[in-house]
N, C-alpha and C positions, 0 to 999 in steps of 0.2 A: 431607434435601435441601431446600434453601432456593426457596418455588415462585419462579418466574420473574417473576410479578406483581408478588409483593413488590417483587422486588429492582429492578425498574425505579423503583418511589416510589421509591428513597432512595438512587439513584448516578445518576452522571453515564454517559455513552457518548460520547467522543470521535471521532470522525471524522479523519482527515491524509492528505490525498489527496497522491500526488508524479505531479509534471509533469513531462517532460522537453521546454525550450524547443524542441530540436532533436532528430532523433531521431538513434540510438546513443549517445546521452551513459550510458546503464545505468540510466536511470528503473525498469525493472524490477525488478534487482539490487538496487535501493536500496528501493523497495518491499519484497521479500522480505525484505532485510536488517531494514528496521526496525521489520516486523513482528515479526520473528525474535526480535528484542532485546526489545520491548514484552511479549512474551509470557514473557520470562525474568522480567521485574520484575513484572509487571502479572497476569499470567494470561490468559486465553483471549481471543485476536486473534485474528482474521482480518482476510486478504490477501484483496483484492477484485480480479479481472481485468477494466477495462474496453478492453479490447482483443477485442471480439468475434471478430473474423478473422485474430486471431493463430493460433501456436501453441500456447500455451497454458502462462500461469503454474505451473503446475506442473509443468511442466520446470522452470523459472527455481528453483524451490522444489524439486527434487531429488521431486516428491512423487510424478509420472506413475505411476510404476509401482504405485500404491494406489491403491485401489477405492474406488471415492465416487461422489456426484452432484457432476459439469460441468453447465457452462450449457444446455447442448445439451439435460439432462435435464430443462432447466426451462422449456422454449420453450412448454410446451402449459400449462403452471401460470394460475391465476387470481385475483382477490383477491390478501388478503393472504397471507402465509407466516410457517409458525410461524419464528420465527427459533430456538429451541433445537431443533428439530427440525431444521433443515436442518443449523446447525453441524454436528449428531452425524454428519451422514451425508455429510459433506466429506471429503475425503482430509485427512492433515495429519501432523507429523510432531510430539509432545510436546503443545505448548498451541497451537501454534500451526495454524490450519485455513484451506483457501484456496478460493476460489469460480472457479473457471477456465475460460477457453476450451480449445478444442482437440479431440478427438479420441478421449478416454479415456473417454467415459464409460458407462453401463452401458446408458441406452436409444439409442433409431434416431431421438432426434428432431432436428428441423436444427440448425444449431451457433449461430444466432443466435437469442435471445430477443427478443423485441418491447420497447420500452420499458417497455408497464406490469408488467411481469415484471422487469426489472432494478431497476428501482424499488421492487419490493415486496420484491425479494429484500436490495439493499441494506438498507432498511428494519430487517428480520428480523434479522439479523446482526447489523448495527448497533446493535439496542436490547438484547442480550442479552451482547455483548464490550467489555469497559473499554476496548479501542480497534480500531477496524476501520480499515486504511491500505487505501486507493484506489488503483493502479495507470490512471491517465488520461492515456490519447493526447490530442496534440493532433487537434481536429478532429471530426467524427462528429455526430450528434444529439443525444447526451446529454453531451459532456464538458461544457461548461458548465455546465448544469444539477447534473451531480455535484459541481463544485468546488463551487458556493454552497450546496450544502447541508453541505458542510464544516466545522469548526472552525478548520481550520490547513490551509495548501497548503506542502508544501516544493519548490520548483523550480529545478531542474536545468538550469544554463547554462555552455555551453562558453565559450573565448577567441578562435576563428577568428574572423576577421571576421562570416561570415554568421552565426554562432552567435552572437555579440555581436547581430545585429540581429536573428534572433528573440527569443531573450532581451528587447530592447526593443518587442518586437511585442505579446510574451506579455504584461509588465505590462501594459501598456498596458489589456490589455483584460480583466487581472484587479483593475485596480486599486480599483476598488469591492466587491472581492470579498471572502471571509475574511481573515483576515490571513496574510502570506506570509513565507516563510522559506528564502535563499537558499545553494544549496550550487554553489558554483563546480567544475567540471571541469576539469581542468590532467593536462600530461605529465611534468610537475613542478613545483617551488614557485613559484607568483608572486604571495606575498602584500599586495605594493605594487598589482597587479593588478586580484587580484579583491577590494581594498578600493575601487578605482575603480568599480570593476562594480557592486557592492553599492550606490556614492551615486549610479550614474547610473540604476539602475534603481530608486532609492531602496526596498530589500527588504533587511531584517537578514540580516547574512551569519552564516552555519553556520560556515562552515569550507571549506576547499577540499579536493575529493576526487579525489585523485592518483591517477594510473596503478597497477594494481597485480596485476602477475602470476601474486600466490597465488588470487583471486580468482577465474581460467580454470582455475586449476591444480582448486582445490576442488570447480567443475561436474565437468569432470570425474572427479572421485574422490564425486561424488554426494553431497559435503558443502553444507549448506542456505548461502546468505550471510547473513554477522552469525553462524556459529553459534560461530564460534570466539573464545573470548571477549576475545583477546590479538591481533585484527588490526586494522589499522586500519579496516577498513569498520566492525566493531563497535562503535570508540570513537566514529566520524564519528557512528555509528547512534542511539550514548547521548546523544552532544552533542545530535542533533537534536531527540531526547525532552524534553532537560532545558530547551533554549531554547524550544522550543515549546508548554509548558509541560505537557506529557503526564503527567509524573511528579508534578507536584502537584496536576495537575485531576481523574485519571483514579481511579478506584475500584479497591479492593482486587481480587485474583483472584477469579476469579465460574465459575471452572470447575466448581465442585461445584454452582452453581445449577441448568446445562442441562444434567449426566450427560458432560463429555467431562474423560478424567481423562490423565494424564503417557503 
């Protein structure tokens, strides 16, 4: 086993926080998914929950009903955190592992963590997986703060009119921030569209991500998003890897480093 110390000298840890301008657009979904995908190529991802008063990413991640530490567990934590030690003790489904709110977890402690715990906890994570994707509401104490410490923001913006004006809200006020990478929401194709979208918000566009009913179909049947390697969320999932440059920045699989194995 390769110690842990090493292997921070001499790899990179990416960071891809996803926004959703407006909320329902499946920021979430999209999260999981491109965790999902990251971790088929890459090795050992983790999905980060910062949606403290959700429900809890791991539903979104099929992964609820597995035994792990949630946030909730970490509320009384201090300093830093070993970050291979926490992965191990994530719920997760293959390589990929998720840090979540909600209601499942094994102690009684509140569901909200303080910031210098979410922080330390990102930290951890993060210096020990070839990429850790961020799951960030708009609004709260810390979204900010998590996107700039990011490599890459992918954000998620609808067509409705008011979706269109968050959308220009959000740049607005990431514009100094990492660099960003725009994935349009449509009920179907408006590729003339969201290439307007993409020069008025001036943000490289992804691809537009369509309506898509096997998506509802697959929660239900407890299948992870992105896990099916022939849908469209999954190819949307690769694009955004390969534009963002995930797949040529990010270090080989590192799962034999921290002990968490297929």
């Amino acid at each position: 086993m390769v110690p842990v110390d090493g292997l921070l000298m001499t790899t990179d840890h990416l960071r891809i926080a996803v926004v959703g301008a407006s909320g329902g657009l499946g920021a979430s979904t999209f999260s999981v998914a491109l965790a999902a995908r990251a971790s088929r190529v890459l090795g050992l991802t983790a999905c980060v929950d910062a949606n403290m008063a959700g429900g809890g990413l791991d539903v979104t991640a099929c992964v609820e009903h597995r035994p792990g530490l949630r946030w909730g567990d970490l509320a009384r934590a201090s300093g830093d955190l070993d970050g291979a030690a926490l992965l191990r003790a994530l719920p997760g489904e293959r390589l990929l592992r998720v840090l979540s709110a909600g209601g499942h977890g094994v102690g009684a402690g509140p569901l909200e963590p303080p910031p210098s715990v979410v922080r330390a906890a990102v930290a951890g994570v993060a210096s020990v997986c070839g990429v850790t994707v961020l799951d960030v509401p708009v609004g709260g104490d810390l979204w900010l703060e998590l996107l700039a410490g990011c490599d890459r923001v992918v954000v998620l913006v609808g067509l409705a009119p008011r979706q269109l004006a968050d959308g220009a809200a959000l740049a607005d006020r990431l514009a100094d921030g990492p660099p960003q990478h725009l994935v349009v929401r449509a009920s179907r194709r408006h590729p003339d569209l969201s290439d307007a979208v993409a020069e008025r918000l001036d943000i490289p566009l992804v691809a537009e991500w369509r309506d898509d009913a096997q998506v509802a179909s697959d929660a239900v049947r407890g299948v992870t998003p992105g896990e099916r390697d022939d849908s469209p969320l999954a190819r949307l999932c690769n694009r955004a890897l390969e534009v963002s440059g995930a797949l040529a920045d990010a270090p080989g699989p590192v799962s034999e480093a921290v002990g968490v194995t297929r």
